[in-house]
mmCIF file as Biopython writes it, N, C-alpha, C and O atoms, coordinates in Angstrom:
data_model
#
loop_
_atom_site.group_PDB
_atom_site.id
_atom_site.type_symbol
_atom_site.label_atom_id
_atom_site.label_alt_id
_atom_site.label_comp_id
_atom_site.label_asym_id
_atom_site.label_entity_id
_atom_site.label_seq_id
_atom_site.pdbx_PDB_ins_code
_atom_site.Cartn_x
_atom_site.Cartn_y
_atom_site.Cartn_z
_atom_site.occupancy
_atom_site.B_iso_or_equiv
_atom_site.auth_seq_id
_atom_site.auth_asym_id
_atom_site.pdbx_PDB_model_num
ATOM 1   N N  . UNK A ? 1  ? 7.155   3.821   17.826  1.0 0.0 1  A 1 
ATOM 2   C CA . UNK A ? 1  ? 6.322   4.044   16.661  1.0 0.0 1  A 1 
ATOM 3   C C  . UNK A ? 1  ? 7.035   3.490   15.429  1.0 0.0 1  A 1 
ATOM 4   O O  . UNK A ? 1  ? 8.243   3.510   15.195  1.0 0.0 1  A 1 
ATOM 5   N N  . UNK A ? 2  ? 5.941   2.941   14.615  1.0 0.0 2  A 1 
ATOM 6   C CA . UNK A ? 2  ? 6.981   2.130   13.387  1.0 0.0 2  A 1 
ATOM 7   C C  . UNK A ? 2  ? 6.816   2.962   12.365  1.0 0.0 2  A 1 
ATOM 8   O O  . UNK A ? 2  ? 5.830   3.696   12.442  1.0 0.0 2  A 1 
ATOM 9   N N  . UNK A ? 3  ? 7.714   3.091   11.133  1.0 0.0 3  A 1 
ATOM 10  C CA . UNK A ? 3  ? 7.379   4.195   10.365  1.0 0.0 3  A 1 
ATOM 11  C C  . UNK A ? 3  ? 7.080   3.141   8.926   1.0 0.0 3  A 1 
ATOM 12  O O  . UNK A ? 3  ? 7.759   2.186   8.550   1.0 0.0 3  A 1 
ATOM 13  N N  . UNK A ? 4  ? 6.236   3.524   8.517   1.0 0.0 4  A 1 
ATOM 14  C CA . UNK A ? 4  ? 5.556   3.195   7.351   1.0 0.0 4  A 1 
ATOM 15  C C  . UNK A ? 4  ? 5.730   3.691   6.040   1.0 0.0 4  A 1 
ATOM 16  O O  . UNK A ? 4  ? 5.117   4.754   5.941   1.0 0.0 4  A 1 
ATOM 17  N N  . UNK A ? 5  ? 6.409   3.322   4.794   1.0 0.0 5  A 1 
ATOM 18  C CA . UNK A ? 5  ? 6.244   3.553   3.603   1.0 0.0 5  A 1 
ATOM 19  C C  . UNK A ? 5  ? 5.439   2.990   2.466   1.0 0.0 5  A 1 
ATOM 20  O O  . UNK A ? 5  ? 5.143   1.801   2.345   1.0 0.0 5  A 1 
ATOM 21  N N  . UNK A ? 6  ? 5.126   3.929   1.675   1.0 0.0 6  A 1 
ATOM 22  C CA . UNK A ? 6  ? 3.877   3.574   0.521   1.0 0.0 6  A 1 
ATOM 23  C C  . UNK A ? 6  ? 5.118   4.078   -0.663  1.0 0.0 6  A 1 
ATOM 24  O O  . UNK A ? 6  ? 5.552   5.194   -0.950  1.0 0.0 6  A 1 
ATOM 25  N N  . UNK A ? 7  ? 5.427   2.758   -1.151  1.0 0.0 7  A 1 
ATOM 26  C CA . UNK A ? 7  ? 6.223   2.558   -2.298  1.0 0.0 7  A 1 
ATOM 27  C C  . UNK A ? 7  ? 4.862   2.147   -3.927  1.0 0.0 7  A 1 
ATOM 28  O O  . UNK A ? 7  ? 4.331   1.051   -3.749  1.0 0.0 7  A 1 
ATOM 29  N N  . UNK A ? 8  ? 4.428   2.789   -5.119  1.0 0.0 8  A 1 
ATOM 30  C CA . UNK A ? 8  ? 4.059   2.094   -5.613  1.0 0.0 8  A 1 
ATOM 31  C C  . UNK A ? 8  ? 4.305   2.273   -6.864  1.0 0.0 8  A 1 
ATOM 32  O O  . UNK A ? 8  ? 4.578   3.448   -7.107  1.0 0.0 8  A 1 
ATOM 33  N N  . UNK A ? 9  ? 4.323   1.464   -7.920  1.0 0.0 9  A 1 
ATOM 34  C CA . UNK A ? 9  ? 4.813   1.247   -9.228  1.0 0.0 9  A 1 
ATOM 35  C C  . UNK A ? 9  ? 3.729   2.578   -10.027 1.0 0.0 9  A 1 
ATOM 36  O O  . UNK A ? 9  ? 2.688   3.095   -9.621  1.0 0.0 9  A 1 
ATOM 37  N N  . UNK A ? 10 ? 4.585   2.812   -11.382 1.0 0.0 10 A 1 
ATOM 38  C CA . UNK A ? 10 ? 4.034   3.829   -11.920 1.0 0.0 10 A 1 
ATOM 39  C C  . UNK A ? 10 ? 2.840   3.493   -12.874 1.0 0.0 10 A 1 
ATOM 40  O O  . UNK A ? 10 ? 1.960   4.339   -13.026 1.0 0.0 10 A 1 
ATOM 41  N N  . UNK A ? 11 ? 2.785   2.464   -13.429 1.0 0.0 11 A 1 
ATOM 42  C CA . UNK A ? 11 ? 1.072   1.864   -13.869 1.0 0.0 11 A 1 
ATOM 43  C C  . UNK A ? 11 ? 0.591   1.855   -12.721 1.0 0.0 11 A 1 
ATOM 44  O O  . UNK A ? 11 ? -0.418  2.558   -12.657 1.0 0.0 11 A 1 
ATOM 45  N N  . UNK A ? 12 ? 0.964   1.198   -11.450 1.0 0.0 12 A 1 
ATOM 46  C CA . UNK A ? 12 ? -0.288  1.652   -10.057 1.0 0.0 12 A 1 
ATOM 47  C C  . UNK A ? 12 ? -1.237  2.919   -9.956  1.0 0.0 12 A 1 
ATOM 48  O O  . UNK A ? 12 ? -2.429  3.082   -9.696  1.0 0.0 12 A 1 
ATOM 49  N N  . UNK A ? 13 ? 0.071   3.926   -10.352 1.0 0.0 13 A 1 
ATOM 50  C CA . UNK A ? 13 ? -0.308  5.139   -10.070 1.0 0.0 13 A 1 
ATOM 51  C C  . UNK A ? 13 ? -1.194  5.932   -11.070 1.0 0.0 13 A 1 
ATOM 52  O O  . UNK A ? 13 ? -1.952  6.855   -10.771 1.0 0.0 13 A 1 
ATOM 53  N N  . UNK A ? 14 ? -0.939  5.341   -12.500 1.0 0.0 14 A 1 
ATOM 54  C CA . UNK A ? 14 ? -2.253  5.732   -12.956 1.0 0.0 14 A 1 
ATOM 55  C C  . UNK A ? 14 ? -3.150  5.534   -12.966 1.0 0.0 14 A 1 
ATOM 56  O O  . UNK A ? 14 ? -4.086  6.332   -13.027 1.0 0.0 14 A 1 
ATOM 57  N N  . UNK A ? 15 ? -3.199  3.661   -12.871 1.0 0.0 15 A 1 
ATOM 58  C CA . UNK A ? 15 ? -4.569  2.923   -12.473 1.0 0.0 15 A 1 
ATOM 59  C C  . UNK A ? 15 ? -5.423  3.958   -11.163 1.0 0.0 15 A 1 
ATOM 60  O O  . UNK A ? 15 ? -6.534  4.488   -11.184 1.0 0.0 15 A 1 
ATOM 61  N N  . UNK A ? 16 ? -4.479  3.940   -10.230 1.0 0.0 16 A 1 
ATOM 62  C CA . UNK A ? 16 ? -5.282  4.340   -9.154  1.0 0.0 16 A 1 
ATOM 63  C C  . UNK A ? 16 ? -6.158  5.739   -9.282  1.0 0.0 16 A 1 
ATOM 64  O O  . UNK A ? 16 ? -7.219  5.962   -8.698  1.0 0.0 16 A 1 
ATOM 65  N N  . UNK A ? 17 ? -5.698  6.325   -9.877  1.0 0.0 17 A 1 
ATOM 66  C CA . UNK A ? 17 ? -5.747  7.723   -9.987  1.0 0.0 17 A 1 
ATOM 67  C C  . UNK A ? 17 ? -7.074  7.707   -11.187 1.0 0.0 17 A 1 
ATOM 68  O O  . UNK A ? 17 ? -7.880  8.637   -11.151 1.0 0.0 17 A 1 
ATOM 69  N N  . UNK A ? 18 ? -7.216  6.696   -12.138 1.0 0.0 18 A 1 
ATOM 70  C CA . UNK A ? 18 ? -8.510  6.396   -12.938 1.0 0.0 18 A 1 
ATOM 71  C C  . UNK A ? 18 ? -9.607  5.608   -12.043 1.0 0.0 18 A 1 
ATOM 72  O O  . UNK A ? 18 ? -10.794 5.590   -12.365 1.0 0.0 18 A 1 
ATOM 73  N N  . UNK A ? 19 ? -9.041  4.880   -10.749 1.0 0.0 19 A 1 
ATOM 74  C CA . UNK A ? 19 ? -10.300 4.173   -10.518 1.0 0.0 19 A 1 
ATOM 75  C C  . UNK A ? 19 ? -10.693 4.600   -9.022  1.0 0.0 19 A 1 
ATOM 76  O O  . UNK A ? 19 ? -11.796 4.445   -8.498  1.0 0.0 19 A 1 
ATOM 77  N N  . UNK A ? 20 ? -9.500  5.196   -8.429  1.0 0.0 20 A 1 
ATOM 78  C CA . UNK A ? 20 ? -9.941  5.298   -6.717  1.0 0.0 20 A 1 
ATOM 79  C C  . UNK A ? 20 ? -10.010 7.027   -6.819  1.0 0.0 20 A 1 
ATOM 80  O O  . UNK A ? 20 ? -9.461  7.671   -7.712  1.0 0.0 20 A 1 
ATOM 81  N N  . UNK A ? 21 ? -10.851 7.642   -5.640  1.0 0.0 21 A 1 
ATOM 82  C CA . UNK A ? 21 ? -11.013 9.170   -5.559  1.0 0.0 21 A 1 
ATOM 83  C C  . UNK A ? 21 ? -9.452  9.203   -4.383  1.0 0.0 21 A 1 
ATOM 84  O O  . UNK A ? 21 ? -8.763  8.309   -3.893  1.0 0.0 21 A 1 
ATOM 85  N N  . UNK A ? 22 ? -9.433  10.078  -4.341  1.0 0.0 22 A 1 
ATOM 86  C CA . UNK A ? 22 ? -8.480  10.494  -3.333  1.0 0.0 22 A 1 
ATOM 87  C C  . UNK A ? 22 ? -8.586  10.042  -1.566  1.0 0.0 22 A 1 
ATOM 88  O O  . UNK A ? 22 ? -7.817  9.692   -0.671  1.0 0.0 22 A 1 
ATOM 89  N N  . UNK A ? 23 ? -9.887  10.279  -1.732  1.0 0.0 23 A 1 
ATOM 90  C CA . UNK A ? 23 ? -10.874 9.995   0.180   1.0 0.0 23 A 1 
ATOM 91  C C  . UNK A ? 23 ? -10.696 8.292   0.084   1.0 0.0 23 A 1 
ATOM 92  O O  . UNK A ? 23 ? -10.717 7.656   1.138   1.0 0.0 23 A 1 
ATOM 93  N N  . UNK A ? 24 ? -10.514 7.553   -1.275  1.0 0.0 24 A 1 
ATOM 94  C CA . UNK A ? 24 ? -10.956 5.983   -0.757  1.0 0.0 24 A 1 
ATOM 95  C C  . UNK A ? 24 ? -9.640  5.760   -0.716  1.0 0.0 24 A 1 
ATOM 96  O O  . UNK A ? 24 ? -9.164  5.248   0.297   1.0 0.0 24 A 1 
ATOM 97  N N  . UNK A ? 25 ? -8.633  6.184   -2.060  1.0 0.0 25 A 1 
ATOM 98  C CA . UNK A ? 25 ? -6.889  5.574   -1.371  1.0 0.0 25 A 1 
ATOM 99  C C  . UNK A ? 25 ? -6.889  6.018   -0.171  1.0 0.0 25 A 1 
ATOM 100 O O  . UNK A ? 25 ? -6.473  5.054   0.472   1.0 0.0 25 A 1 
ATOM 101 N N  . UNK A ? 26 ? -7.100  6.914   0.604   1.0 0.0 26 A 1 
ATOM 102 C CA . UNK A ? 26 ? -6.810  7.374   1.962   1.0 0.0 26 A 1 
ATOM 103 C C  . UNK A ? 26 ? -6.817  6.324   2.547   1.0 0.0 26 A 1 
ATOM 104 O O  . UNK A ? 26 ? -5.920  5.691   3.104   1.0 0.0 26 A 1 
ATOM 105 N N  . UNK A ? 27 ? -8.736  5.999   2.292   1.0 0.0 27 A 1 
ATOM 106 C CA . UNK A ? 27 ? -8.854  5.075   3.324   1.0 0.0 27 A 1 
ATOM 107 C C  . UNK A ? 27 ? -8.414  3.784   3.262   1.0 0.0 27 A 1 
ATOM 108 O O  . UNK A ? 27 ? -8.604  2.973   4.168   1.0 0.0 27 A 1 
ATOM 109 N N  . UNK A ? 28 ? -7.725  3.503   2.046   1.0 0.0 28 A 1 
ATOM 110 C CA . UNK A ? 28 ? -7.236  2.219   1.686   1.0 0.0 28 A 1 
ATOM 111 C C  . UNK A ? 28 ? -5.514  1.974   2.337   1.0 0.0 28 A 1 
ATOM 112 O O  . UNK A ? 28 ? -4.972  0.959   2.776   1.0 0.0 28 A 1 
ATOM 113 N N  . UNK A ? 29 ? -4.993  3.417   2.153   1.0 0.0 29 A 1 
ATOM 114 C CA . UNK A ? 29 ? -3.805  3.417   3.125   1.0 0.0 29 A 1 
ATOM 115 C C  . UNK A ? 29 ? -3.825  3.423   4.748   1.0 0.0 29 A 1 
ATOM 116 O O  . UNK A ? 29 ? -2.853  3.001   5.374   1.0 0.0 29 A 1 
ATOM 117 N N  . UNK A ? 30 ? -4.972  3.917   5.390   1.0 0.0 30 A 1 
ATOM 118 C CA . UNK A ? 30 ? -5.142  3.738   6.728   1.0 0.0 30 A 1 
ATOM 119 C C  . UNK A ? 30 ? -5.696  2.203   7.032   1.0 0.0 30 A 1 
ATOM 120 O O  . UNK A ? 30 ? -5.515  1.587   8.083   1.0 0.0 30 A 1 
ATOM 121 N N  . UNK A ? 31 ? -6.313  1.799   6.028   1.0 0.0 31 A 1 
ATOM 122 C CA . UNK A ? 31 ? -6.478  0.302   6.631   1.0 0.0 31 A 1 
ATOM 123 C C  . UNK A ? 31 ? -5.331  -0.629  6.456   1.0 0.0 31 A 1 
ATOM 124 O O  . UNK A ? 31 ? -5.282  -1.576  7.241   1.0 0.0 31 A 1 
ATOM 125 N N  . UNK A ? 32 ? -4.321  -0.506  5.477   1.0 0.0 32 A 1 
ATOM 126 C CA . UNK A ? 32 ? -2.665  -1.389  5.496   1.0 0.0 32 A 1 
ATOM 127 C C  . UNK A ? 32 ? -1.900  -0.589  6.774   1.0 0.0 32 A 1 
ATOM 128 O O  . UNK A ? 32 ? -1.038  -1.213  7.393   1.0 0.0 32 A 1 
ATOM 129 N N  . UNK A ? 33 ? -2.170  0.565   7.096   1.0 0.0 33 A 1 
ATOM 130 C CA . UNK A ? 33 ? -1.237  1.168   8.566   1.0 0.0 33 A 1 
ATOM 131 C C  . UNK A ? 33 ? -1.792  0.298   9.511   1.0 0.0 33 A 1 
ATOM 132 O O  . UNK A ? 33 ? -1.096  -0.403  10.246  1.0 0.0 33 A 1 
ATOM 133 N N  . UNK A ? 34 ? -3.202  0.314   9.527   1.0 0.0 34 A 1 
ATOM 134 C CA . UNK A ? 34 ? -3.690  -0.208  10.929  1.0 0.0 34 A 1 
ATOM 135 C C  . UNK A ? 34 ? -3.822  -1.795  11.237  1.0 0.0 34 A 1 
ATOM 136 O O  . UNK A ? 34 ? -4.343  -2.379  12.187  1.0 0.0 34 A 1 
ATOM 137 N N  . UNK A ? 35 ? -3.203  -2.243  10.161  1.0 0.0 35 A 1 
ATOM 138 C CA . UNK A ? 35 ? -3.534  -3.544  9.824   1.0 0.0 35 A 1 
ATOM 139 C C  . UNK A ? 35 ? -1.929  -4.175  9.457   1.0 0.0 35 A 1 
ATOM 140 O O  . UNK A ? 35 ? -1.943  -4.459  8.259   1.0 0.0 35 A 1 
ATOM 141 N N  . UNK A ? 36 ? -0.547  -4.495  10.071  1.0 0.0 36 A 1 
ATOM 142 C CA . UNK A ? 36 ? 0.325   -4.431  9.285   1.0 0.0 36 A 1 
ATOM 143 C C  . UNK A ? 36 ? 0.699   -5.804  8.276   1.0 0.0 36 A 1 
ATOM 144 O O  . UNK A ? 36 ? 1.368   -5.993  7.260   1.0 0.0 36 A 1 
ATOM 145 N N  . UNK A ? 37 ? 0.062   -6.419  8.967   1.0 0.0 37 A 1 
ATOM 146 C CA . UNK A ? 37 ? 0.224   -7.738  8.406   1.0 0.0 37 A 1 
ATOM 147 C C  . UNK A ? 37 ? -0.360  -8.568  7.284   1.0 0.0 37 A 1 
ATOM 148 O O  . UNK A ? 37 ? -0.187  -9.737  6.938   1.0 0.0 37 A 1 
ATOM 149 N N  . UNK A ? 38 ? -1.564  -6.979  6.554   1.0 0.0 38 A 1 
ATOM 150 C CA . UNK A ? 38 ? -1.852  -7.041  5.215   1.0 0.0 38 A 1 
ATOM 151 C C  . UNK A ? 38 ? -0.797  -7.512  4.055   1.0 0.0 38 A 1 
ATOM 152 O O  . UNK A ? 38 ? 0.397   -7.263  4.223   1.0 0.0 38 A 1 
ATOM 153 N N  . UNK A ? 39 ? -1.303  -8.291  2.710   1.0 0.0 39 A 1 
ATOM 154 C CA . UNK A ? 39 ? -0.239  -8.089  1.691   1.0 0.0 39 A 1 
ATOM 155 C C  . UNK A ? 39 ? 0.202   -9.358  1.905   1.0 0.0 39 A 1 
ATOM 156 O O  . UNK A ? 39 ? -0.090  -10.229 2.724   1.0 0.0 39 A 1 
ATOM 157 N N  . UNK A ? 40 ? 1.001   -9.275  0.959   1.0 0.0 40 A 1 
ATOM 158 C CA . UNK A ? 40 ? 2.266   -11.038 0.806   1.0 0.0 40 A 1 
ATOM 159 C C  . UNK A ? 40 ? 3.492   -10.356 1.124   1.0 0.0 40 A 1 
ATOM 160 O O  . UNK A ? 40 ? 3.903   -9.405  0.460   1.0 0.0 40 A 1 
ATOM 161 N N  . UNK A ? 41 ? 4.187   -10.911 2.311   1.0 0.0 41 A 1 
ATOM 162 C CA . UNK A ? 41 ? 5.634   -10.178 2.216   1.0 0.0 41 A 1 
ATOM 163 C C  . UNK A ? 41 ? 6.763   -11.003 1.200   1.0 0.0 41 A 1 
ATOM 164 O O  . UNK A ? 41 ? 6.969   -12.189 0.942   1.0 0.0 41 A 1 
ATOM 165 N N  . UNK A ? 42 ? 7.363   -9.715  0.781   1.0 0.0 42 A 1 
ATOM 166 C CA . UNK A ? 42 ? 8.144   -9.844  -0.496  1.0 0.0 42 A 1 
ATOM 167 C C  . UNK A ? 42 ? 9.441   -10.679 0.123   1.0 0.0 42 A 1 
ATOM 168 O O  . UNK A ? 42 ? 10.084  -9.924  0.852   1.0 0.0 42 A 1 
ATOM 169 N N  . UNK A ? 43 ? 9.992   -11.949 0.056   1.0 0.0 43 A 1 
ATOM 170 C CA . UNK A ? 43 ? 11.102  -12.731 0.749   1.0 0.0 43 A 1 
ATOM 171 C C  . UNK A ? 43 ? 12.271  -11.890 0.344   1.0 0.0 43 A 1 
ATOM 172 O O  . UNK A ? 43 ? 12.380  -11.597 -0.847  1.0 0.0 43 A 1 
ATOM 173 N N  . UNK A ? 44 ? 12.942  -11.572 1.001   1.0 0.0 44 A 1 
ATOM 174 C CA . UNK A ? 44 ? 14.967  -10.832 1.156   1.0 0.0 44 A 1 
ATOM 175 C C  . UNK A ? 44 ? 14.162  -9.516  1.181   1.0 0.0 44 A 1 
ATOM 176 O O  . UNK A ? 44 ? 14.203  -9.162  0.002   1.0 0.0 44 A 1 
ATOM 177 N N  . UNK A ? 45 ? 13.665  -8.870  1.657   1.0 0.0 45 A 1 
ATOM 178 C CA . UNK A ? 45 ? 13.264  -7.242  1.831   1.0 0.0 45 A 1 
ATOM 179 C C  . UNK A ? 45 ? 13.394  -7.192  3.280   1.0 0.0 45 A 1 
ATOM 180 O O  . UNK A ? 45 ? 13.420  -6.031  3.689   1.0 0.0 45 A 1 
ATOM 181 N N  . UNK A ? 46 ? 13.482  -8.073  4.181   1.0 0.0 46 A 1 
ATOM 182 C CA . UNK A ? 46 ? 13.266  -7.857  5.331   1.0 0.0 46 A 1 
ATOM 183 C C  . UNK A ? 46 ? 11.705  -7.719  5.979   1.0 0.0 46 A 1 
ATOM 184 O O  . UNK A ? 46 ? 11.468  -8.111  7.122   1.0 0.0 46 A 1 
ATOM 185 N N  . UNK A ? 47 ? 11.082  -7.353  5.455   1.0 0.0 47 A 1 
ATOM 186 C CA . UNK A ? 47 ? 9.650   -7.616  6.102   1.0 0.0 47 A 1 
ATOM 187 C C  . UNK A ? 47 ? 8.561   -6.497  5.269   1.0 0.0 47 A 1 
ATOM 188 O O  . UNK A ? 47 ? 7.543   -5.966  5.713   1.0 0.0 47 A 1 
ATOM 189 N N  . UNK A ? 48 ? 9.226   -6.361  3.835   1.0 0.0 48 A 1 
ATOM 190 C CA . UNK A ? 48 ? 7.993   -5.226  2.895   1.0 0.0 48 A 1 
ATOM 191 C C  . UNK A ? 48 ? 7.335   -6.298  2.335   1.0 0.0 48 A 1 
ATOM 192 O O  . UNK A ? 48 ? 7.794   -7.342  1.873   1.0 0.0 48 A 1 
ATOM 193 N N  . UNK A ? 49 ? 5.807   -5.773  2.470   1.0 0.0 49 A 1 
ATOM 194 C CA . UNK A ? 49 ? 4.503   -6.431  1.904   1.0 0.0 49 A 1 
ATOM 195 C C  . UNK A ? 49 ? 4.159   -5.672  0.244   1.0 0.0 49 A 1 
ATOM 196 O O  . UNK A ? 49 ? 4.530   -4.634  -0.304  1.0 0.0 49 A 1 
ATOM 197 N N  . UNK A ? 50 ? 3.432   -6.601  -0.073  1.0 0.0 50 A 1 
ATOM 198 C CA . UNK A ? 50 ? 2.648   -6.231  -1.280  1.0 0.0 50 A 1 
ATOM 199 C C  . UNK A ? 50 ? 1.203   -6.112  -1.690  1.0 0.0 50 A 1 
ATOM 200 O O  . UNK A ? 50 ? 0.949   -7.148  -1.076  1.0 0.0 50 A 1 
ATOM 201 N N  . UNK A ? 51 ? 0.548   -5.920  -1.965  1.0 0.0 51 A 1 
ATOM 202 C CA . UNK A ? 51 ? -0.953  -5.948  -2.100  1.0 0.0 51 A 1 
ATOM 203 C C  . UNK A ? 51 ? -0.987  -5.951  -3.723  1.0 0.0 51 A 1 
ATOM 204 O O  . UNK A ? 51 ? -0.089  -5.720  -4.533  1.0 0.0 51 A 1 
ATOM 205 N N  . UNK A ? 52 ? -2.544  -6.344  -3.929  1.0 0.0 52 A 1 
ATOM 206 C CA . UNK A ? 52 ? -2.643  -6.553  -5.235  1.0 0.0 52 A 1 
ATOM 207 C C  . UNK A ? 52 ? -4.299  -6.253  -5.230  1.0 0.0 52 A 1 
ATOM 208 O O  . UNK A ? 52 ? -4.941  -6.319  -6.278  1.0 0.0 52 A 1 
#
């Protein structure tokens, strides 16, 4: 099992919190789990993605 972190910047976090309900980030984090190869991976991190 691979373990997954949700790292996100602190303007993210207000944006999100003004534009997404709680039920759609959910579902916005279960579709980057189920999906891993979402995002631009960030080069020298070893393999962390980004979304925008």
């Amino acid at each position: 099992m691979r373990y997954v972190e949700f790292i996100e910047t602190d303007f993210f976090s207000k944006q999100r919190e003004r534009l997404l309900s709680e039920d759609e980030y959910t579902e916005f984090q279960k579709l980057l789990v189920t999906d891993l190869k979402l995002g631009s991976v960030i080069v020298g991190t070893g393999g962390c993605r980004k979304t925008r």
